[in-house]
N, C-alpha and C positions, 0 to 999 in steps of 0.2 A: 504494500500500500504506500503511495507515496504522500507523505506528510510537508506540510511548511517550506512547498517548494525556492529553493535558493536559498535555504535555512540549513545550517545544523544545530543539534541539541550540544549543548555542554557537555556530556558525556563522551559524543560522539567526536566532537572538535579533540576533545584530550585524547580520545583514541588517536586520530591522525595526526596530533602533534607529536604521542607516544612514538607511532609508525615511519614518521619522518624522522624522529632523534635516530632511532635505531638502524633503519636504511642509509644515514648519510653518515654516523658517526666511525671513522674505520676501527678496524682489529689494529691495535698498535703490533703485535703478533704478526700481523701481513703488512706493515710496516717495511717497505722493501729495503730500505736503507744505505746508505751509500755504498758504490762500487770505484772502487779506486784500482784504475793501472799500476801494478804494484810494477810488473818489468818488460819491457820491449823486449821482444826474441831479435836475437842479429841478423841477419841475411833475409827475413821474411820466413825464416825455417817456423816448421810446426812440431809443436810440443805436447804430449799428452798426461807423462806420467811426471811426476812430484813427490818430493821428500826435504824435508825440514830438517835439521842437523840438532842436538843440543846445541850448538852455540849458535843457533839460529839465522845460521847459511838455507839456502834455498838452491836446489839441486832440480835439475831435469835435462831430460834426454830429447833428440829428436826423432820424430814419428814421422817417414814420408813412404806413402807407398806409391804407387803408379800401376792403374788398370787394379788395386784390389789388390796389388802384393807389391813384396820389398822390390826396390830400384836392384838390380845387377850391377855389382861392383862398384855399389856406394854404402859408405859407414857412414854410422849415426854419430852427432855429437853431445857433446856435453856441457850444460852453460851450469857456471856458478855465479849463483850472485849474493851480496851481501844482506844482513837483513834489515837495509834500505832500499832494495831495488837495483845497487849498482852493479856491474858484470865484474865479477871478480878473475874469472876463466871462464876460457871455451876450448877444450879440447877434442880430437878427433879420439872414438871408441876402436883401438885396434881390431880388426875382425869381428869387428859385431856387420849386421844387418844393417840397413836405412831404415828400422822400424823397430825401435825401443817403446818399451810400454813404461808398466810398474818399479818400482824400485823401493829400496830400504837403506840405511847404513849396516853395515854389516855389525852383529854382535860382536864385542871385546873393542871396538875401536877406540883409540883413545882420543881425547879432546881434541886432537890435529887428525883428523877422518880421514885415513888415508885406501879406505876402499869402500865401497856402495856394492849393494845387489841388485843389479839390475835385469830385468826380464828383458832378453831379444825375441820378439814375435817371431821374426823373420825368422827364427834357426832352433825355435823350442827349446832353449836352454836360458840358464840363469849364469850372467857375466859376474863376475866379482874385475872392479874398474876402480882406475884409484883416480878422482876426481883431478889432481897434480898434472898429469901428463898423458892421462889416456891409457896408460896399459891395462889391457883384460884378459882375464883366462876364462875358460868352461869353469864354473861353479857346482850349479847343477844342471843334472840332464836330466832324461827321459829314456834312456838308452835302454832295447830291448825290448820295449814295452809296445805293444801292436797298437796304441791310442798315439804314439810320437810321431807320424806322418799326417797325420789332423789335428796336431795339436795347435789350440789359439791360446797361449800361456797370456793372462793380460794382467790381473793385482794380486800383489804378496800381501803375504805379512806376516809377524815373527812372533811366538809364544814367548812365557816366561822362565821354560826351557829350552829356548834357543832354538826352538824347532822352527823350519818357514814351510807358509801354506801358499799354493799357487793354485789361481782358476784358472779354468781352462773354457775360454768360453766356447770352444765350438763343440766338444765333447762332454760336457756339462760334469765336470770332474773338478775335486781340490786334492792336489795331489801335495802329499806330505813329504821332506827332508828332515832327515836330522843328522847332524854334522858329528861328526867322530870324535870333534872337541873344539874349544875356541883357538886355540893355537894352529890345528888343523882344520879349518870350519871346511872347506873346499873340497870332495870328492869326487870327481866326474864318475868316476868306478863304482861307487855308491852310488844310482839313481835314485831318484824319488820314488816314492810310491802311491798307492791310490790312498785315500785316505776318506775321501766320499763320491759317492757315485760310480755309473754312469745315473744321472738322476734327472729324471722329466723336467723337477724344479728349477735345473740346474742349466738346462739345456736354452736354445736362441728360440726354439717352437715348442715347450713344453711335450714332447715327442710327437707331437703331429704336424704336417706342414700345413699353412707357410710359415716360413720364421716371421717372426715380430721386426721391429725396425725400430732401430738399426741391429741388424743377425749377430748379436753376438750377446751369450746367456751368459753364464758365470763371470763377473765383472769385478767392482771394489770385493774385496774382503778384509773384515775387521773382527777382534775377542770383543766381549762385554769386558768389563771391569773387574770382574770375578775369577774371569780364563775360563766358564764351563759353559758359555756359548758363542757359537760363531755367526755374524751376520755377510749376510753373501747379498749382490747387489746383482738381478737377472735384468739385463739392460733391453732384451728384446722383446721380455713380460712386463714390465715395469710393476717388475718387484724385485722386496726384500726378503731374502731368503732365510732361516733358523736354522743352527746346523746344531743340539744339542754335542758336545764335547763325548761325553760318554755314548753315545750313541751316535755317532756319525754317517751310519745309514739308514736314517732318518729323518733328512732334510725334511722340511717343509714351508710354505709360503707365509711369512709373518706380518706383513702387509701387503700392500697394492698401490696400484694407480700412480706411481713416483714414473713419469712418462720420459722414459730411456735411462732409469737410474743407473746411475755410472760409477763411479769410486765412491767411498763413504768413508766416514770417523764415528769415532766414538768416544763424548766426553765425558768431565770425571762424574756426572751424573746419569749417564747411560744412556742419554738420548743418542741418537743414531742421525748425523749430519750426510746427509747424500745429496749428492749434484743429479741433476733431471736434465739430461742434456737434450731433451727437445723442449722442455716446458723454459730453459736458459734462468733457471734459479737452484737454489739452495733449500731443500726439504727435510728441513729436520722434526724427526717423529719421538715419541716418547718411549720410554720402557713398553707400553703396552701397544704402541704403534699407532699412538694417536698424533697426527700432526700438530705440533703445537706452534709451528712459525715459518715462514714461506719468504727467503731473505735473497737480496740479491734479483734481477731481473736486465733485461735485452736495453739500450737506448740508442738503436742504431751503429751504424759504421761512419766514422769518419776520418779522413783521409787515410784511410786503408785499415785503419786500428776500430779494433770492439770500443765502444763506449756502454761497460757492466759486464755481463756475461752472455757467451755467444757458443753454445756446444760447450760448457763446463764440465769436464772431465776428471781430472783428479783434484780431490781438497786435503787439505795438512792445517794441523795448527801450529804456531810460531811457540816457540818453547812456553812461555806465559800463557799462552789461553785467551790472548787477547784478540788474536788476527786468525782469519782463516784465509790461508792462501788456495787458489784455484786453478788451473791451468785455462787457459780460453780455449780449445781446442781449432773451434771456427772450423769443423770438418762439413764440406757439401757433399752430401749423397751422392750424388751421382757422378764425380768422381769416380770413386767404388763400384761404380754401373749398375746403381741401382734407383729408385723414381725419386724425384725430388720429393724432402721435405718441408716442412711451412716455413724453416730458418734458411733454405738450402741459397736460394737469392742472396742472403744478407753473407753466409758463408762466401762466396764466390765473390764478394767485396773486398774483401780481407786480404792484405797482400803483407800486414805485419803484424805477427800471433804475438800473442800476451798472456802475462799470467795479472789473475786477479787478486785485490784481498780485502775482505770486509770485516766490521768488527764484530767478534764469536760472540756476540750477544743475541738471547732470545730475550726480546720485548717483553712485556706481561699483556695478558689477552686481556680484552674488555671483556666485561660480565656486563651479562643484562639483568634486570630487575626478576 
């Protein structure tokens, strides 16, 4: 019935004054917050994987591939830089691949790092590379194993016994290492082993095709804070994986919808920090996998460089806990030969990669009444 045409009651008015506070006021929580250039890559090379030092050096390798796989007869390098942003080094990786992913500092290092783990995509093994001059050996391999001819090794990461865990995103596996000792950390003759999977969860298509996009499953991996759970990032699902410790054939999906989650952290309160490299922000979820903040976001290219985040790939915190460093990846689809994505345009801008860094704080969410 219509009453008091071009009238409302006082009741009603407070209702829509209620429904407009509430529609216009934001989540301080989606509060995207500034995106600062923390460092220019040199030559216009592209960067994917990242590693933070205790003395809060910043380390990455370069990632080029051509047609979908490594360049022939081109090595990947290595930029150091300070933790202001400036290039400390850039050296060439002896005998690696043009296609570096994941990396770590190697256990026992002392305060002057003089070797990294780094993962070569291109040759399914783990480099031990000493950031100074370039030298690397095989670390670990895969040697033997009927899964090392398909294997996509892409993030580590290292227990509190020293052990390193690597995914595998094309065969949906976390294959385990554990070093003979810190003084001998390096056995090529020792391979790694399987340690979870082959596992659907794990996998670019959850075992059915077509794969998801961007094809590649088993992505970041990180512990909880405890060591007796493993979070795996399935980049093709856009989810976050559960790997119970005691039970590691048992994967299972711990959240969802994180669209192309990529590398991920884990802080000292357990929330789980993950890059969404087609959504081009920062998604961090709660213990229980509740998103609680959505940081970081896309504002265009301009003269050739990201302004924010643009294909976000690997995240690190700075020793403090203050800054969360990013790689910009800036990778366009179809490159790889595969259909453009919604960022794929703004990628193909990009002619000098970047790494990002925001500060590691979650806002406080608004409550409503």
């Amino acid at each position: 019935m219509l009453k008091s045409k071009g009238r409302l009651g006082l009741a009603a008015l407070a209702c829509v004054g209620l429904a407009i506070a509430i529609s216009t006021t934001p989540s301080a929580a989606w509060n995207r917050g500034a995106v600062q250039t923390f460092a220019l890559i040199p030559s216009g090379a592209m960067v994917e994987g990242l590693a933070v030092g205790p003395d809060g050096k910043v380390y990455s390798p370069t990632f080029h591939l051509s047609g979908g796989a490594p360049v022939p007869g081109e090595n990947s390098k290595l930029f150091t830089f300070d933790p202001q942003g400036h290039l400390l080094k850039q050296v060439t990786i002896a005998g690696s691949s043009s296609a570096m992913l994941g990396l770590e500092v190697m256990p026992g290092s002392s305060a002057a790092i003089t070797s990294l783990l780094v993962i070569d995509f291109g040759a399914a093994q783990v480099l031990a590379v000493n950031p100074m001059n370039g030298d690397a050996n095989p670390c670990i391999t895969l040697t033997g194993s009927k899964f090392q001819a398909t294997a996509g090794l892409n993030g580590l990461t290292i227990d509190a016994a020293n052990n390193v865990y690597i995914s595998d995103s094309f065969n949906g596996i976390i294959w385990k290492y554990t070093p003979p000792s810190l003084a001998n950390f390096c056995s090529p003759s020792q391979p790694a082993t399987i340690w979870a999977g082959p596992d659907p969860t794990l996998m670019p298509n959850s075992g059915q095709p077509p794969e998801g996009v961007p094809p590649f499953g088993a992505n970041g991996v990180e512990f909880n804070n405890a060591g007796d759970t493993m979070f795996v990032c399935n980049t093709a699902m856009d989810w976050i994986v559960k790997i119970p410790v005691a039970t590691p054939d048992k994967p299972a999906v711990f959240t969802n919808s994180i669209n192309g989650c990529d590398g991920l952290m884990v802080d000292s309160s357990d929330n789980i920090w993950a890059a969404a490299n087609q959504e081009d922000e920062i998604v961090v979820v709660d213990p229980t996998g509740k998103a609680i903040a959505k940081l970081g976001d896309f504002d265009g290219v301009n003269g050739g460089v990201t302004n924010g985040l643009l294909f976000p790939a690997s995240p690190a915190f700075s020793p403090d806990g203050q800054w969360l460093y990013v790689t910009n990846l800036g990778l366009d689809l179809t490159t790889l030969g595969l259909p453009p994505a919604v960022d794929s345009a703004w990628a193909a801008q990009v002619t000098h990669h970047s790494i990002a860094r925001l500060k590691a704080k979650i806002p406080p969410m608004q409550s409503t009444p």
